[in-house]
N, C-alpha and C positions, 0 to 999 in steps of 0.2 A: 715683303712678298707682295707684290699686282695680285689686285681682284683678280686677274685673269687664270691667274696660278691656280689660285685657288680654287676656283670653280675646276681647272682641268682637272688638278690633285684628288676632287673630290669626287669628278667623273670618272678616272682609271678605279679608284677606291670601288664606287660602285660597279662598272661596267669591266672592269680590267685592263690590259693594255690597247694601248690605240694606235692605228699607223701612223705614220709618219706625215701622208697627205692630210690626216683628219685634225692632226695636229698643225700642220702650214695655217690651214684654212679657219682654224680657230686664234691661231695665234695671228693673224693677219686680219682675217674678215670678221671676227665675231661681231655680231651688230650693236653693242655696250663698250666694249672693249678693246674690240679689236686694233691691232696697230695703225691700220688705213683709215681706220673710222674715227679717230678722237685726232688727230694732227695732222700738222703738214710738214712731213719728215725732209725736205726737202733743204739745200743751201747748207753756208757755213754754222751756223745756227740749227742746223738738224742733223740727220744721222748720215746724210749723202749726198751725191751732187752728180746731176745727169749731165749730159751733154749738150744739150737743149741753154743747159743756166749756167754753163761756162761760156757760149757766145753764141749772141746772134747769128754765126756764120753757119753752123750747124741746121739751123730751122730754114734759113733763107732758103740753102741747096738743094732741103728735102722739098723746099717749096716748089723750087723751078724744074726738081724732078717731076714729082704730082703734074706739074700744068703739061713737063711734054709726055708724061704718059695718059693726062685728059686727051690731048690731040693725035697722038696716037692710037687712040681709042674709037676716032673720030670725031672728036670735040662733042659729044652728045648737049643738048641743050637743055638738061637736068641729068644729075648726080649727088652723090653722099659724098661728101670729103671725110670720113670719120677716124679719130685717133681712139685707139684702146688703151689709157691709162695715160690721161693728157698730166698729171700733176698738175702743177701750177698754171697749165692752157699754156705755157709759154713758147713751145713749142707748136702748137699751131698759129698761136699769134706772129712770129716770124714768117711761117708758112703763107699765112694770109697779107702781111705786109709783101713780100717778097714778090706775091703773082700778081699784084695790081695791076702789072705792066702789060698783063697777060689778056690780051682782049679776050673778053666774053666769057673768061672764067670765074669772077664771082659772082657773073647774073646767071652761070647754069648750076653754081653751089648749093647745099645747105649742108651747115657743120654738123653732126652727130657725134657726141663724145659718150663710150665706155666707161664709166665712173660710178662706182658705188658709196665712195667717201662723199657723204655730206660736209667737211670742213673740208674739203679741194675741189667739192662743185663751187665754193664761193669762191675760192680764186678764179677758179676758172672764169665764170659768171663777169670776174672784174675784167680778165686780162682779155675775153670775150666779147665785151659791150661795143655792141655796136651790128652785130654779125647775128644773132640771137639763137646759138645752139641749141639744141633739142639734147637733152640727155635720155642714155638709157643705160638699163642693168646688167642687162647681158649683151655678148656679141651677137646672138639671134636677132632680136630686138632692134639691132641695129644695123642689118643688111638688108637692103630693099633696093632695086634697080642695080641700076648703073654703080659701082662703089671703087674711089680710091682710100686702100686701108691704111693706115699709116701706126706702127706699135713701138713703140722704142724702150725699152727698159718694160715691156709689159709680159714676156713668154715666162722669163725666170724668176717671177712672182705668183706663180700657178704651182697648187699642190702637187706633190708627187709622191709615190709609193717609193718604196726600197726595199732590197732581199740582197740578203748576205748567201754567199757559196757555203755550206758546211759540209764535211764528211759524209752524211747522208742527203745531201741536194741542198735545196734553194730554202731559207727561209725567212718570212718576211720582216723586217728588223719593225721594231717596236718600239711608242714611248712608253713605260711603267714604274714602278715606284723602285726606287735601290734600296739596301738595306738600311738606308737612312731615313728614310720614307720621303726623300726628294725625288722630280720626275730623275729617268734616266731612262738610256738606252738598251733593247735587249731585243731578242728574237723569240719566234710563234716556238711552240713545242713541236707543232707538227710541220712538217714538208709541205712547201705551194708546189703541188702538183702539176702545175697545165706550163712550168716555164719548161724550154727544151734547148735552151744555151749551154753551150758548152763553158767552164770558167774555172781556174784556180780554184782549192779552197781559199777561204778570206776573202774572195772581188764582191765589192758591193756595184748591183745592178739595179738602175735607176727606169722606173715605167713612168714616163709622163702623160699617162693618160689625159687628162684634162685639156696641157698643149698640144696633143696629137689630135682630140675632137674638135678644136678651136682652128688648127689648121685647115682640118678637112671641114669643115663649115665655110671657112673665108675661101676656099678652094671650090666648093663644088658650088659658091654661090659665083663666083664671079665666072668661074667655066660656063655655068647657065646666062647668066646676066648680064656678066662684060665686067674688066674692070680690072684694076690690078692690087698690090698690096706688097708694102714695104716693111721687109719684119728686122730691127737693130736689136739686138740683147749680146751679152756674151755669154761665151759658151764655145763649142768645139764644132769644126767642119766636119768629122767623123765620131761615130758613133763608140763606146770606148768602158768601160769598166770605171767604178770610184765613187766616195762618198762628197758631190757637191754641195751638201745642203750648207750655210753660211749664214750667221747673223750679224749685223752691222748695226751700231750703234756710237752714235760722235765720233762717226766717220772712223772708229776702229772696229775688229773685229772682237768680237765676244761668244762666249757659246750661247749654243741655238736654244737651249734647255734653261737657262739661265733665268732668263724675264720674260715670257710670253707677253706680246703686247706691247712692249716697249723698245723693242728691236724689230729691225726689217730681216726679214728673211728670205733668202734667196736659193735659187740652184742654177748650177749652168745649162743653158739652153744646147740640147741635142738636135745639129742644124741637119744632119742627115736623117735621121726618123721625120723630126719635123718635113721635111722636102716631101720624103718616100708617102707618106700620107698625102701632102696638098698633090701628089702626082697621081696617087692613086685615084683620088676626088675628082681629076679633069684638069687638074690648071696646071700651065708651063711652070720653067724653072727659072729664076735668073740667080746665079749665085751659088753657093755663098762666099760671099769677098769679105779680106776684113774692108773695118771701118775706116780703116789708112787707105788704102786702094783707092775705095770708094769717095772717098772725100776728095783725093788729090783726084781720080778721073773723072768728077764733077765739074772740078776748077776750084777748090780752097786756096790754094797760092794763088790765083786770080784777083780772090775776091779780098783774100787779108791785103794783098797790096791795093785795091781800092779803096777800102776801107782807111790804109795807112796812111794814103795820100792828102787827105781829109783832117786827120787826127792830130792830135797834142802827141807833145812827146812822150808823157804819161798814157794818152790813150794808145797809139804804136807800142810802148811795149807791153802793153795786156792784150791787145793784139795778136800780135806774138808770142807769146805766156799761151794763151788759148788755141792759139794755133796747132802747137808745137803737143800742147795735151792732147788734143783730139786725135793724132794721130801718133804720138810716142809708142816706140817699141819695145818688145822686152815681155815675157809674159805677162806680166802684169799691168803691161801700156795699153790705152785704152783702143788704140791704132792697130793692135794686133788680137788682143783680148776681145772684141767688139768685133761680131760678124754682123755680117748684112746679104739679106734673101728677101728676094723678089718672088713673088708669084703673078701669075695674070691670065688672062684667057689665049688660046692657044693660037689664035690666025694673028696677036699684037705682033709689030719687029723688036727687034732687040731694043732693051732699055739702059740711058746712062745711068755709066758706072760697074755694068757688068761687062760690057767690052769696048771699052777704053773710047768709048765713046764724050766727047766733052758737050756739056752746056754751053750756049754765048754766054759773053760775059756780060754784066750787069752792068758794069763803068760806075 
C-alpha cells in the first residue's frame, strides 16, 4: 500500500467520503506525496509520453505559431511567453530554438512557467539554461501584461467533480471505503440540488470547475491586456455525458483507486464548456481543431521533409515514426483524440492553423 493510501484511507475513516476532485488533487498534488511532486513521470521510462518528447517537430510549429501571433499582436516590446505545466521544459525549449529566426522576439520575451513539481522545476531549470525562467505556482501569478499562453497536456490534469443520474436526480459520486475497507467508489445519500440537466438514469456528469476558472482567468486577462493562448489536451469538441477519469501507469492503463500517487490521472478535457467560459470572460475563439489539422495547416509535412533532407537513414525513419504519431487517426490517435483551441483578444485576425492558414517554411 503508498503512504499516500494510507493517509487518504485514514481521512475518509475520519472525515467520510470524499469527492472525486478532492481525491485528483491529493492523489496528484499532495505536497509529500503527491504523484507530480516526487518524479518525473514522463518518456519510456515513466508512465507517458507527450507530444512535445516524441519530436522536436511539435515544439518548433507551436514555436512559429507564438511568434506570428507576438506580431499579430503588434510585436509589443515586452511580453510573458508562459507554459502551464512545461514537464521536462522540453517543449518550450523547441519553442525558443524555433523563433530565433524571429527578429526581436527573444529580446521582447521573458519565459514564466506554471510548475509546482520541484523534481520538474529541475529539469526544467536544465533544459532552460540559458533563458532564465521565473517560476510560479499558480496561473494568477503568472499573468501580467502582454501574455502568450501556451498549455499542452495541462487542462486534463485539473480536479474535477462528478454526479451520477439516479431515480431520484443527480448525485455526487464519491470516494469511500467498500466492504473490504479498500477506497471505492459510491454516491452522496442526498440529491445535489442546484444541477438542472436533463439525463438518463446511470449518465455520469462531469463539472470541471477548476478548468472552467483557469480559462476564464487566461480569458479575461488577455481580453484586458492583449495576448493570446494556445490550449492542446484531449478530450471532446462537444460537451457530452461519461465517466472520463483515467489512470496511467507504464504507459498502461490501471484503476484510478488502485495507487494514489503512483499513477497519473487524467480526464478528458471539455472543449466546449471550456470555449463558453473563455467567451463569456471577453476573449475570441479560434477552434477547436484536432491536433492532425492543426499540425498539417501549420506545415508538419513541410518541416518532416526538411528535417529528412538532412538526416540518416535511421534518423528519416523516426522521423516518420513521429510524424505519422502526431497525427494518427482512430479514436485513440493522437491526431484526432488531441484537440486544439486558441483564445485571444478580440480586434487579433485569424490565427494559424484554425483556418487553413500555413506558416513559411523553415528550410
Amino acid at each position: 500500500m503508498t503512504t499516500l493510501k494510507a493517509e487518504i484511507l485514514d481521512l475518509v475513516r475520519q472525515e467520510g467520503p470524499i469527492g472525486i476532485g478532492r481525491y485528483m488533487a491529493l492523489a496528484l498534488g499532495h505536497p509529500r506525496h503527491g504523484y507530480y511532486m516526487t518524479r518525473d513521470p514522463l518518456g519510456a521510462g515513466g508512465d507517458f509520453t507527450t507530444s512535445p518528447e516524441i519530436s522536436q517537430m511539435f515544439g518548433e510549429l507551436i514555436g512559429l505559431w507564438a511568434a506570428h501571433a507576438w506580431q499579430a499582436m503588434g510585436a509589443p516590446a515586452r511580453f510573458r511567453l508562459i507554459e502551464f505545466g512545461p514537464g521536462r521544459g522540453t517543449l518550450m525549449a523547441d519553442i525558443l530554438r524555433a523563433t530565433r529566426i524571429v527578429s526581436g522576439f527573444h529580446a521582447a520575451l521573458s519565459v514564466h512557467l506554471v510548475e509546482t513539481s520541484p523534481v520538474l522545476r529541475g529539469r526544467q531549470a536544465t533544459a532552460l539554461n540559458g533563458f532564465e525562467p521565473f517560476w510560479h505556482d499558480t496561473v494568477a501569478g503568472a499573468l501580467d501584461g502582454p501574455v502568450i499562453v501556451v498549455a499542452n497536456e495541462f487542462l486534463d490534469a485539473l480536479p474535477l467533480d462528478q454526479f451520477v443520474m439516479t431515480p431520484e436526480g443527480w448525485r455526487e459520486r464519491l470516494v469511500g471505503l467498500g466492504d473490504d475497507g479498500e477506497l471505492a467508489f459510491g454516491l452522496a445519500a442526498a440529491c445535489e440540488g442546484t444541477l438542472r440537466i436533463a439525463a438518463p438514469v446511470g449518465s455520469v456528469f462531469e463539472q470541471p470547475a477548476v478548468a472552467l476558472d483557469i480559462a476564464a482567468q487566461i480569458a479575461g486577462h488577455i481580453a484586458s491586456a492583449g495576448g493570446a493562448a494556445l490550449l492542446i489536451d484531449y478530450g471532446s469538441e462537444r460537451s457530452g455525458f461519461g465517466d472520463t477519469l483515467q489512470a496511467m501507469k507504464r504507459h498502461e492503463f490501471v484503476e484510478p483507486l488502485a495507487e494514489p500517487g503512483e499513477a497519473d490521472l487524467t480526464v478528458h478535457v471539455d472543449f466546449e464548456r471550456i470555449g463558453q467560459a473563455a467567451l463569456k470572460a471577453g476573449a475570441a475563439l479560434h477552434g477547436p481543431v484536432t491536433q492532425r489539422d492543426f499540425m498539417l495547416a501549420l506545415g508538419l509535412p513541410q518541416r518532416a521533409q526538411a528535417l529528412s533532407l538532412k538526416a540518416s537513414p535511421d534518423q528519416r525513419a523516426a522521423i516518420s515514426a513521429a510524424f505519422d504519431r502526431l497525427i494518427a487517426t482512430g479514436e485513440t490517435g493522437m491526431g484526432d483524440l488531441f484537440k486544439v483551441l486558441a483564445l485571444s483578444q478580440r480586434n487579433l485576425p485569424p490565427l494559424p492553423g484554425f483556418d487553413l492558414h500555413r506558416l513559411p517554411d523553415r528550410g
